[in-house]
Rosetta silent file (secondary structure, phi, psi, omega in degrees, C-alpha in Angstrom):
SEQUENCE: XXXXXXXXXXXXXXXXXXXXXXXXXXXXXXXXXXXXXXXXXXXXXXXXXXXXXXXXXXXXXXXXXXXXXXXXXXXXXXXXXXXXXXXXXXXXXXXXXXXXXXXXXXXXXXXXXXXXXXXXXXXXXXXXXXXXXXXXXXXXXXXXXXXXXXXXXXXXXXXXXXXXXXXXXXXXXXXXXXXXXXXXXXXXXXXXXXXXXXXXXXXXXXXXXXXXXXXXXXXXXXXXXXXXX
SCORE:     score description
SCORE:     0.000 S_00000001
   1 L     0.000  130.424  179.414   -8.159  -17.835    2.135 S_00000001
   2 L   -78.615  136.529 -178.783   -5.945  -16.299    4.813 S_00000001
   3 E  -107.250  131.647  170.437   -5.305  -12.572    4.489 S_00000001
   4 E  -105.696  126.834  176.855   -2.092  -10.806    5.485 S_00000001
   5 E  -110.799  114.792 -179.979   -2.387   -7.056    6.117 S_00000001
   6 E   -95.540  128.869  179.223    0.961   -5.257    6.101 S_00000001
   7 E  -118.550   96.931  173.197    1.079   -1.906    7.897 S_00000001
   8 E   -72.407  137.326 -169.460    4.266    0.095    7.164 S_00000001
   9 E  -140.069  129.406  174.588    4.642    2.627    9.954 S_00000001
  10 L  -147.643  114.250  177.802    6.850    5.675   10.534 S_00000001
  11 L    53.208   58.247 -179.426    6.122    8.348   13.141 S_00000001
  12 L  -122.596   41.619 -178.563    2.393    7.630   13.388 S_00000001
  13 L   -55.476  -37.159 -174.328    1.894    7.964   17.149 S_00000001
  14 L   -70.159  -23.241 -171.910   -1.354    9.886   16.678 S_00000001
  15 L  -124.662  -12.324 -168.345   -3.064    7.194   14.595 S_00000001
  16 H   -62.871  -41.260 -179.371   -1.341    3.823   15.045 S_00000001
  17 H   -68.272  -39.637  178.494   -3.569    2.508   17.853 S_00000001
  18 H   -63.002  -47.026 -177.322   -6.736    3.645   16.101 S_00000001
  19 H   -65.798  -36.152  179.085   -5.768    2.089   12.786 S_00000001
  20 H   -64.803  -42.504  178.891   -4.821   -1.199   14.446 S_00000001
  21 H   -65.226  -36.790  179.202   -8.188   -1.464   16.186 S_00000001
  22 H   -70.900  -34.699  176.673   -9.960   -0.663   12.921 S_00000001
  23 H   -68.307  -40.520  176.054   -7.935   -3.272   11.039 S_00000001
  24 H   -60.549  -34.542 -178.905   -8.796   -5.863   13.699 S_00000001
  25 L   -79.290   -8.212  178.490  -12.454   -4.934   13.226 S_00000001
  26 L   -54.769  126.527 -172.903  -12.213   -5.460    9.460 S_00000001
  27 L   -77.595   63.592  174.334  -14.903   -8.032    8.660 S_00000001
  28 L  -146.801  134.621  176.152  -12.692  -10.700    7.139 S_00000001
  29 L  -141.327  149.233   -2.453  -11.245  -13.840    8.702 S_00000001
  30 L   -81.972  152.873  177.107   -8.755  -15.422    8.934 S_00000001
  31 E  -144.488  151.648  170.418   -6.256  -12.590    8.856 S_00000001
  32 E  -120.943  146.704 -177.909   -2.818  -11.759   10.209 S_00000001
  33 E  -118.194  121.628  179.669   -1.610   -8.221   10.834 S_00000001
  34 E  -116.148  118.024  176.931    2.059   -7.375   10.369 S_00000001
  35 E  -102.094  127.191  176.337    3.269   -3.958   11.517 S_00000001
  36 E  -114.048  105.716  178.368    6.696   -2.861   10.292 S_00000001
  37 E   -85.237  120.050 -173.490    7.949    0.116   12.282 S_00000001
  38 L   -91.964   54.397  177.532   10.526    1.934   10.184 S_00000001
  39 L    62.275   52.088  176.677   12.536    3.299   13.122 S_00000001
  40 L   -62.391  146.948  179.729    9.952    5.787   14.359 S_00000001
  41 L  -122.308   14.485 -174.611   11.259    8.479   16.686 S_00000001
  42 L  -110.163   10.033 -177.219    8.027   10.038   17.956 S_00000001
  43 L   101.310   -3.250  178.160    6.955    7.427   20.505 S_00000001
  44 H   -57.603  -40.084 -178.672    5.199    5.117   18.056 S_00000001
  45 H   -61.810  -38.144  179.195    7.527    2.287   19.110 S_00000001
  46 H   -63.451  -40.499  178.266    6.532    2.653   22.739 S_00000001
  47 H   -65.224  -41.532  179.531    2.867    2.298   21.801 S_00000001
  48 H   -66.160  -40.687 -179.630    3.593   -0.771   19.682 S_00000001
  49 H   -64.417  -25.427 -178.634    5.704   -2.353   22.437 S_00000001
  50 L   -88.498   -1.614 -179.804    2.791   -1.939   24.845 S_00000001
  51 L   -65.697  148.082  176.707    0.339   -3.773   22.585 S_00000001
  52 L   -56.129  133.942 -175.726   -1.105   -7.052   23.940 S_00000001
  53 L   -61.109  132.504  174.703    1.243   -9.862   22.993 S_00000001
  54 L    89.649   -8.383  179.869    0.210  -11.834   19.940 S_00000001
  55 L   -69.716  -39.154  176.045   -2.471   -9.480   18.609 S_00000001
  56 L  -134.872  160.675  169.505   -0.183   -8.384   15.780 S_00000001
  57 E   -96.010  121.488 -175.776    3.239   -9.355   14.532 S_00000001
  58 E  -114.729  125.742  179.978    5.474   -6.322   14.985 S_00000001
  59 E  -117.073  133.469 -176.773    8.804   -5.999   13.197 S_00000001
  60 E  -111.223  129.038  169.508   11.202   -3.151   13.999 S_00000001
  61 L   -85.115  138.599  179.738   13.729   -1.596   11.621 S_00000001
  62 L   -79.158  -22.951  175.289   16.895   -0.404   13.351 S_00000001
  63 L  -134.497  151.913  178.394   17.329    2.450   10.864 S_00000001
  64 L   -70.001  125.525 -176.931   14.796    4.384    8.817 S_00000001
  65 L  -119.924  -27.417 -179.056   14.699    2.911    5.305 S_00000001
  66 L   119.885  165.526 -175.503   11.410    4.007    3.738 S_00000001
  67 H   -62.026  -42.863  179.984    7.959    2.679    2.925 S_00000001
  68 H   -60.255  -40.068  178.672    9.127    0.323    0.194 S_00000001
  69 H   -65.748  -38.449  178.094   11.633   -1.260    2.561 S_00000001
  70 H   -65.022  -40.373  176.870    8.925   -1.699    5.202 S_00000001
  71 H   -65.080  -41.550  177.818    6.676   -3.412    2.659 S_00000001
  72 H   -57.308  -44.445  177.746    9.574   -5.627    1.576 S_00000001
  73 H   -63.913  -43.347 -179.966   10.046   -6.708    5.199 S_00000001
  74 H   -62.211  -42.835  178.978    6.324   -7.293    5.622 S_00000001
  75 H   -61.325  -39.766 -179.728    6.082   -9.440    2.500 S_00000001
  76 H   -63.054  -28.808 -178.840    8.989  -11.578    3.733 S_00000001
  77 H   -94.352   -8.664 -173.912    7.088  -12.294    6.962 S_00000001
  78 L   -68.921  138.600  176.726    3.651  -12.806    5.368 S_00000001
  79 L  -120.501    3.604 -178.225    2.036  -16.239    5.659 S_00000001
  80 L   -81.126  168.992  175.343   -1.358  -15.462    4.100 S_00000001
  81 L   -81.737  -27.065  177.682   -2.754  -16.467    0.712 S_00000001
  82 E  -123.320  138.722  178.700   -3.574  -12.814   -0.039 S_00000001
  83 E  -121.673  129.695  174.935   -1.348   -9.861    0.852 S_00000001
  84 E  -134.038  166.079 -175.044   -2.572   -6.283    1.093 S_00000001
  85 E  -119.787  133.517  177.772   -1.123   -3.009    2.363 S_00000001
  86 L  -126.876  117.685  175.963   -2.716   -0.636    4.860 S_00000001
  87 L   -63.544  153.649 -176.252   -1.088    2.716    5.631 S_00000001
  88 L   -81.428   -6.658  175.474   -0.734    3.512    9.333 S_00000001
  89 L   -88.883 -164.993 -176.532   -2.577    6.814    9.010 S_00000001
  90 L  -111.972   26.243 -177.618   -6.332    7.151    8.525 S_00000001
  91 L   -74.897  -28.488 -178.037   -6.396    7.983    4.795 S_00000001
  92 L  -118.662  139.809 -172.649   -7.743    4.558    3.777 S_00000001
  93 L   -92.183  113.092 -179.323  -10.682    2.827    5.458 S_00000001
  94 H   -59.986  -21.111  176.576   -9.965   -0.760    6.643 S_00000001
  95 H   -61.829  -18.649 -177.368  -13.694   -1.527    6.406 S_00000001
  96 H   -93.122   -0.105  179.250  -13.178   -1.544    2.629 S_00000001
  97 H   -59.149  -43.147  177.018  -10.515   -4.258    2.628 S_00000001
  98 H   -57.381  -37.572  177.227  -13.095   -7.019    1.946 S_00000001
  99 H   -66.356  -38.812 -179.886  -14.257   -5.054   -1.116 S_00000001
 100 H   -62.570  -45.104 -173.753  -10.638   -4.650   -2.235 S_00000001
 101 H   -89.243   -6.025 -176.022   -9.794   -8.344   -2.040 S_00000001
 102 H   -53.664  -43.353  179.198  -13.174   -9.668   -3.248 S_00000001
 103 H   -61.785  -28.453  175.814  -12.044  -10.175   -6.887 S_00000001
 104 H   -76.226  -46.679  179.924   -9.180  -12.358   -5.608 S_00000001
 105 H   -58.630  -37.699 -178.170  -11.349  -14.262   -3.132 S_00000001
 106 L   -82.707    0.489  175.186  -13.897  -14.896   -5.878 S_00000001
 107 L    82.047   13.508 -177.847  -11.222  -16.260   -8.224 S_00000001
 108 L   -96.259  -22.661 -172.349  -11.459  -13.493  -10.823 S_00000001
 109 L  -133.808  158.790  172.959   -8.247  -11.572  -10.124 S_00000001
 110 L  -108.883  -28.565  179.075   -4.633  -12.044   -9.101 S_00000001
 111 E  -138.944  139.638  178.604   -3.930   -8.382   -8.278 S_00000001
 112 E  -132.069  132.752  173.802   -6.372   -5.627   -7.292 S_00000001
 113 E  -105.450  132.546  174.531   -5.793   -1.859   -7.132 S_00000001
 114 E   -90.294  109.336 -174.762   -8.082    0.274   -4.978 S_00000001
 115 E   -91.972  131.187  176.050   -8.735    3.402   -7.028 S_00000001
 116 L   -80.832   -5.391 -169.653   -9.534    6.729   -5.372 S_00000001
 117 L  -119.437   10.692  172.308  -10.815    8.080   -8.691 S_00000001
 118 L  -127.892  154.459  179.839  -13.544    5.656   -9.766 S_00000001
 119 L    86.881  178.564 -174.692  -16.870    4.923   -8.123 S_00000001
 120 L  -109.547   25.021 -176.723  -19.012    7.085   -5.881 S_00000001
 121 L   -80.446  162.193 -176.943  -17.231    6.701   -2.552 S_00000001
 122 L   -62.184  141.373 -176.358  -16.265    9.600   -0.259 S_00000001
 123 E  -146.317  114.905 -179.949  -13.134   11.487   -1.257 S_00000001
 124 L   -68.432  135.399  179.686  -11.638   14.353    0.729 S_00000001
 125 L   -86.127  121.690 -178.646  -10.890   17.400   -1.418 S_00000001
 126 L  -135.364 -116.285 -164.852   -7.279   18.519   -0.994 S_00000001
 127 L   -87.775  121.316  179.232   -4.332   19.443   -3.218 S_00000001
 128 H   -60.095  -48.266 -174.024   -4.932   20.219   -6.904 S_00000001
 129 H   -70.518  -26.915  173.372   -1.296   19.716   -7.945 S_00000001
 130 H   -64.369  -42.873  179.486   -1.081   16.388   -6.146 S_00000001
 131 H   -63.870  -40.978  177.876   -4.040   15.195   -8.208 S_00000001
 132 H   -64.077  -45.171  179.097   -2.416   16.424  -11.419 S_00000001
 133 H   -60.656  -43.144  178.069    0.881   14.784  -10.472 S_00000001
 134 H   -60.728  -43.717  179.655   -0.859   11.515   -9.670 S_00000001
 135 H   -62.772  -40.077 -179.970   -2.666   11.618  -13.004 S_00000001
 136 H   -68.478  -39.926  178.047    0.546   12.275  -14.925 S_00000001
 137 H   -65.809  -41.237  177.970    2.394    9.456  -13.143 S_00000001
 138 H   -65.109  -40.723  177.836   -0.479    7.063  -13.802 S_00000001
 139 H   -61.990  -47.358  179.592   -0.587    8.141  -17.450 S_00000001
 140 H   -60.945  -43.010  178.430    3.156    7.634  -17.883 S_00000001
 141 H   -62.465  -45.235 -179.991    2.941    4.237  -16.208 S_00000001
 142 H   -62.269  -38.989 -179.705    0.007    3.178  -18.380 S_00000001
 143 H   -62.896  -35.357 -176.120    1.798    4.275  -21.566 S_00000001
 144 H   -92.627  -19.430  179.454    4.817    2.104  -20.743 S_00000001
 145 H  -103.985  -12.718 -175.934    2.994   -0.892  -19.247 S_00000001
 146 L    62.381   33.089  170.962   -0.037   -0.895  -21.599 S_00000001
 147 L  -100.402  169.046  176.886   -2.387   -1.006  -18.610 S_00000001
 148 L  -126.154   46.747  177.301   -5.408    1.261  -18.136 S_00000001
 149 L   -66.315  153.459  173.402   -5.238    1.947  -14.402 S_00000001
 150 L  -104.191  -12.824 -174.934   -6.817    5.090  -13.004 S_00000001
 151 L  -152.415   74.265 -179.559   -4.717    5.243   -9.796 S_00000001
 152 L   -62.160  -33.003 -173.676   -1.290    3.656  -10.024 S_00000001
 153 L   -84.183    3.980 -178.925   -0.107    5.472   -6.870 S_00000001
 154 L   -59.665  143.932  172.578   -2.813    4.112   -4.582 S_00000001
 155 L   -70.501  -39.387 -172.816   -1.723    2.555   -1.295 S_00000001
 156 L   -75.145  100.533  173.832   -4.486   -0.032   -1.462 S_00000001
 157 E  -130.682  140.660  177.397   -3.115   -2.914   -3.500 S_00000001
 158 E  -127.472  143.946 -174.071   -3.881   -6.590   -2.958 S_00000001
 159 E  -138.025  144.850  160.328   -1.962   -9.550   -4.360 S_00000001
 160 E   -61.704  135.028 -171.517   -2.083  -13.275   -4.413 S_00000001
 161 H   -58.484  -38.826 -176.531    0.800  -14.048   -2.093 S_00000001
 162 H   -64.911  -24.888  179.822    2.708  -16.179   -4.578 S_00000001
 163 H   -76.849  -52.180 -176.898    2.813  -13.252   -7.009 S_00000001
 164 H   -69.276  -30.651  178.569    4.122  -10.545   -4.689 S_00000001
 165 H   -71.585  -22.989  179.634    6.570  -12.939   -3.023 S_00000001
 166 L   -82.969   -9.033 -178.722    8.050  -13.799   -6.423 S_00000001
 167 L   -97.934  130.437  175.244    8.850  -10.129   -7.127 S_00000001
 168 L   -83.316  114.308  179.223   12.077   -8.589   -5.834 S_00000001
 169 L   -85.541  114.566 -176.069   11.175   -5.190   -4.373 S_00000001
 170 L   -97.094  -33.597 -175.974   14.135   -2.891   -4.984 S_00000001
 171 L   -77.138  135.042 -177.907   12.750    0.538   -4.121 S_00000001
 172 L  -100.884  -12.105  179.760   12.941    1.510   -0.455 S_00000001
 173 L  -115.158 -137.945 -175.499   10.827    4.669   -0.517 S_00000001
 174 L   -79.453   -0.735  174.191    7.719    5.720   -2.447 S_00000001
 175 L   -69.347   -6.641  178.316    9.116    4.315   -5.703 S_00000001
 176 H   -55.359  -41.271 -172.891    7.526    1.035   -4.650 S_00000001
 177 H   -62.714  -54.507  177.557    4.240    1.880   -6.389 S_00000001
 178 H   -66.600  -31.839  179.044    5.547    2.351   -9.969 S_00000001
 179 H   -63.699  -51.231 -176.540    8.076   -0.442   -9.484 S_00000001
 180 H   -65.543  -34.294  178.755    5.538   -3.057   -8.429 S_00000001
 181 H   -64.955  -45.874 -179.910    3.141   -1.936  -11.178 S_00000001
 182 H   -63.476  -40.807 -177.225    5.782   -2.268  -13.889 S_00000001
 183 H   -72.403  -35.007  175.915    6.910   -5.670  -12.652 S_00000001
 184 H   -66.748  -39.775 -178.555    3.366   -7.019  -12.388 S_00000001
 185 H   -61.316  -25.124 -178.756    2.608   -5.786  -15.911 S_00000001
 186 L   -85.034   -9.845  179.853    5.469   -7.932  -17.220 S_00000001
 187 L   -81.269  129.726 -176.962    4.091  -11.137  -15.693 S_00000001
 188 L   -75.251  134.692  173.050    2.225  -13.238  -18.215 S_00000001
 189 L    80.799    4.245 -179.159   -1.363  -14.156  -17.454 S_00000001
 190 L   -78.652  127.303 -178.605   -1.766  -12.000  -14.351 S_00000001
 191 L   -93.793  117.142 -176.624   -5.340  -10.701  -14.010 S_00000001
 192 E  -109.866  129.711  178.144   -5.420   -7.124  -12.689 S_00000001
 193 E  -121.694  159.796  168.820   -8.623   -5.501  -11.420 S_00000001
 194 E  -122.131  144.689  170.346   -9.530   -2.096   -9.979 S_00000001
 195 E  -130.691  146.688  178.242  -12.221   -1.338   -7.415 S_00000001
 196 E   -74.935  137.997  178.526  -13.380    2.090   -6.265 S_00000001
 197 L  -131.601  163.122  172.548  -12.470    3.089   -2.703 S_00000001
 198 L   -85.041  167.833 -177.451  -13.004    6.100   -0.469 S_00000001
 199 E  -151.460  125.285 -178.795  -10.120    8.357    0.520 S_00000001
 200 L  -118.082   71.874 -172.332   -9.655   10.564    3.575 S_00000001
 201 L   -61.804  158.592  178.176   -6.418   12.344    2.708 S_00000001
 202 L  -107.399  153.576  169.036   -4.235   14.236    5.149 S_00000001
 203 L   -85.197  169.809  176.418   -2.696   17.678    4.929 S_00000001
 204 L   -64.074  -34.833  177.357    1.014   18.179    5.605 S_00000001
 205 L   -63.888  -27.413  179.951    0.085   19.666    8.983 S_00000001
 206 L   -90.244   -0.982  173.781   -1.706   16.395    9.752 S_00000001
 207 L   117.449    5.869  178.494    1.339   14.299    8.881 S_00000001
 208 L   -61.603  137.424 -171.690    1.377   13.754    5.112 S_00000001
 209 L  -112.369  -29.646 -174.170    4.931   12.819    4.086 S_00000001
 210 L   -69.822  139.455 -177.479    5.132   12.432    0.294 S_00000001
 211 L  -136.241 -171.005 -176.259    6.529   15.454   -1.562 S_00000001
 212 H   -60.845  -39.324  179.560    7.733   16.746   -4.917 S_00000001
 213 H   -58.708  -39.865  178.411   11.051   14.898   -4.632 S_00000001
 214 H   -67.165  -32.819  177.268    9.145   11.628   -4.298 S_00000001
 215 H   -64.385  -43.352  177.925    7.118   12.509   -7.391 S_00000001
 216 H   -65.970  -38.106  177.555   10.249   12.915   -9.511 S_00000001
 217 H   -64.237  -39.643  179.284   11.619    9.647   -8.124 S_00000001
 218 H   -62.111  -41.328  178.115    8.347    7.924   -9.015 S_00000001
 219 H   -63.013  -42.411  176.244    8.604    9.154  -12.605 S_00000001
 220 H   -58.209  -42.720 -178.553   12.181    7.863  -12.775 S_00000001
 221 H   -68.189  -34.480  175.989   10.967    4.490  -11.481 S_00000001
 222 H   -55.785  -48.334 -178.570    8.172    4.343  -14.062 S_00000001
 223 H   -70.687  -46.423 -175.899   10.775    4.564  -16.815 S_00000001
 224 H   -58.742  -50.752 -172.920   13.414    2.431  -15.113 S_00000001
 225 H   -85.044  -17.968  175.893   11.262   -0.573  -14.286 S_00000001
 226 H   -81.931  -37.864 -172.055    9.097   -0.444  -17.400 S_00000001
 227 H  -106.849  -26.074 -169.153   11.902   -0.180  -19.940 S_00000001
 228 L  -122.413    5.408  177.353   15.136   -1.346  -18.351 S_00000001
 229 L  -129.834    0.000    0.000   14.276   -4.111  -15.883 S_00000001
């Protein structure tokens, strides 16, 4: 099964080359790598433009739209049987992508969430209130979708391509996570799995972008897409 790895990217000059080399080294073949640069202004585009031709497919947004919009663009260009998302920073380890997609490859799952909160993998200790907020958003999502996820907000999600391509992604920023979860929960017969992953989170000084405003938007999206769409 061919794997498509979508890398949404915005102002990640410090990490983009490293993450691309690590994704290429991911022990799974065949795979295609799609980078969607969301109008970076820090020199990331120059680094991407200098990449050897054909190593990755690089798509450029003319205006900054948000992570959800970058994923939407990536999904539209994906040609693989499985689609997964890899952030352009170093918070998630590309070596774990085979573990993430294994339930799909083995025919047991249609969608897989990589949970930072189950299993015994390494997990950087950071912000208490972020963890509480994540737990509350996951709880609210589970209550309205009748799922029992432990980490709805995780970046690491993998999908059978036909499933994610059939979903209209409306959210352009970080509301993508609750939106896609709510819409998947409404699909009949879809098998959802979780696998434990490691997590090497960043501080705001190191480039972390999500904030309180995004948390409130995520809660709004949990309600909107679970109850009214």
């Amino acid at each position: 099964m061919k794997l498509t790895i979508i890398i949404p990217c915005y102002n990640e000059r410090a990490t983009i080359e490293d993450i691309l080399e690590r994704v290429h080294a991911c022990p799974y073949e065949p795979k295609e790598i799609i980078v969607v640069d969301d109008c970076s202004g820090d020199g990331t585009r120059d680094l991407l433009a200098a990449r050897p031709e054909g190593r990755e497919r690089i798509v450029y947004h003319d205006v900054n739209q948000g992570k959800g919009a970058a994923i939407r663009t990536g999904v539209a260009h994906a040609t693989g049987d499985i689609v997964t998302i890899q952030d352009a920073d170093l918070e998630y380890d590309p070596d774990e992508i085979p573990k993430l997609i294994a339930p799909i490859v083995n025919g047991r799952a249609d969608v897989v969430y990589g949970s930072r909160f189950v299993g015994g993998d390494a997990h950087r200790v950071l912000y208490f209130w972020h963890r509480i907020g994540n737990g509350l958003l996951t709880l609210a999502s589970n209550m309205l979708t009748d799922l029992n996820l432990t980490d709805m907000e995780t970046c690491y999600k993998a999908f059978r391509a036909e499933i994610v391509k059939a979903i209209t992604i409306e959210e352009s920023r970080f509301g993508f996570e609750p939106e896609i979860t709510a819409k998947i929960a409404k699909l009949k017969g879809v098998r959802i799995f979780e696998v434990g992953i490691s997590y090497y989170g960043r501080t705001y000084a190191e480039g972390k972008k999500i904030g309180m405003k995004d948390g409130f938007r995520a809660l709004y999206c949990v309600v909107k897409y679970s109850l009214f769409r």
